[in-house]
matplotlib code that plots the C-alpha trace (Angstrom):
import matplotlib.pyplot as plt

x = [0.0, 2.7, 4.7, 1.2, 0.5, 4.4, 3.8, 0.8, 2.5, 5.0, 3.3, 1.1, 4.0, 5.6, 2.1, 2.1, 5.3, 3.2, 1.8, -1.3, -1.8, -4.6, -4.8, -8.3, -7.7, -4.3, -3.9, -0.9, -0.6, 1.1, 4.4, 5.3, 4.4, 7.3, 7.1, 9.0, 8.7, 4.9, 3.6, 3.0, 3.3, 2.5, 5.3, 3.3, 4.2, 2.4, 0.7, 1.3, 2.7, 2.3, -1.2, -0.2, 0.0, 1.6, 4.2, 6.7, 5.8, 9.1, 7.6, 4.6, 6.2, 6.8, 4.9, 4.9, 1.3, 0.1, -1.7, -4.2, -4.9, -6.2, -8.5, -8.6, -5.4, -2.9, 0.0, -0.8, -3.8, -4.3, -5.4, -7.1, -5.6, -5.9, -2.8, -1.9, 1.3, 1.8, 4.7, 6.2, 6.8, 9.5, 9.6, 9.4, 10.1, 10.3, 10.0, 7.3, 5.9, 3.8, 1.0, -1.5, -5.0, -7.1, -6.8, -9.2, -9.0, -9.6]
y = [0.0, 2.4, 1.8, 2.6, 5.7, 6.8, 5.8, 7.9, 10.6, 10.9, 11.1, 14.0, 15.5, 15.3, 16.1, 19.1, 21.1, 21.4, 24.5, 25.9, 29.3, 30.9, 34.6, 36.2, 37.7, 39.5, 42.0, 41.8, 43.8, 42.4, 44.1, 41.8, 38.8, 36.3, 33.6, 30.1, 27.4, 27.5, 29.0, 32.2, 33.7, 36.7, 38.1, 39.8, 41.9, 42.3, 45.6, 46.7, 45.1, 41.1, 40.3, 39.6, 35.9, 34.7, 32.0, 33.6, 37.0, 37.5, 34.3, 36.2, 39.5, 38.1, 35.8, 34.0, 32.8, 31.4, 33.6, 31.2, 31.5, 35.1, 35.8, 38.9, 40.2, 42.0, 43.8, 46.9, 45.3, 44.1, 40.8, 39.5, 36.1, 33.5, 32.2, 29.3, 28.3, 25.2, 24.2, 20.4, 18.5, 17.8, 14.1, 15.5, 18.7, 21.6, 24.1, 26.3, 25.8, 29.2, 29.1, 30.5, 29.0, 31.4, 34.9, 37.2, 40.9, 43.5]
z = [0.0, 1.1, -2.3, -4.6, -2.2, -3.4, -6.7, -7.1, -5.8, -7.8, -10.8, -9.6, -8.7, -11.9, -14.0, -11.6, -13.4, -16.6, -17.3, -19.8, -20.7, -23.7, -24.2, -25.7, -28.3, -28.5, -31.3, -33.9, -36.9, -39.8, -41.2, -43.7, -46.2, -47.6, -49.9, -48.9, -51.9, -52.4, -49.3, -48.1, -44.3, -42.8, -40.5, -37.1, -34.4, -31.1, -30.4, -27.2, -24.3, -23.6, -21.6, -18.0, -17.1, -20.3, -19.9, -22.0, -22.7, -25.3, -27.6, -27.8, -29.7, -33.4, -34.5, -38.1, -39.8, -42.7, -45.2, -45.7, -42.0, -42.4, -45.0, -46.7, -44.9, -45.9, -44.8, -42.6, -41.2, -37.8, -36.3, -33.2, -32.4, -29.5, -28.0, -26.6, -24.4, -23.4, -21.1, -20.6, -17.8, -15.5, -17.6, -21.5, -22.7, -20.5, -23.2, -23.5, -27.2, -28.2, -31.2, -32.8, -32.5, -34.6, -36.1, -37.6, -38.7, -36.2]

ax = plt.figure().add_subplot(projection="3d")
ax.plot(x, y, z, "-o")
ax.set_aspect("equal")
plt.show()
C-alpha cells in the first residue's frame, strides 16, 4: 500500500510542473508577407505590451502565420488572435511551445 501511495504521488508531482496558458484575443498587426517554396506567411508583431500571465511574454512578440490563415489580410492590417502556451513536464520537454490558435482581422 505504502509503495502505490508513493507511486501515485510521484506522478502527480511530476504532472504538476506542466503548465497551460490561452490569451483572448491579442492583437498583432502584420508588417510583412514572404514567400518560402509555395507557401505564403504573414510576419506579425504584437501591439502593445504582452497580456499579464503569459508563460513567456518574449515568444509572444513576433509571431509568423500562414496567409491562408487570415483571409482577406494583408499587410498593414491588424489581427485579433488567440494564444496558446503550453509548457512540458518535468519528464518530456520543459519548453514552453507558443502558437496561434485562430486569427481574424480587427
Amino acid at each position: 500500500m505504502r509503495k502505490l501511495v508513493m507511486v501515485v504521488l510521484g506522478g502527480l508531482l511530476l504532472s504538476g510542473c506542466a503548465a497551460n496558458w490561452q490569451g483572448e484575443e491579442i492583437r498583432y498587426k502584420i508588417v510583412s508577407q514572404e514567400q518560402q517554396s509555395s507557401s505564403e506567411f504573414f510576419n506579425l508583431e504584437l501591439v502593445g505590451d504582452a497580456p499579464k500571465g503569459a508563460l513567456e511574454p518574449g515568444q509572444l512578440k513576433n509571431k509568423v502565420l500562414s496567409t491562408d490563415r487570415a483571409e482577406g489580410a494583408q499587410v498593414g492590417d491588424e489581427l485579433l488572435c488567440v494564444i496558446e502556451q503550453k509548457k512540458g513536464s518535468a519528464i518530456g520537454d520543459s519548453n514552453i511551445n507558443t502558437r496561434l490558435l485562430s486569427c481574424k482581422k480587427a
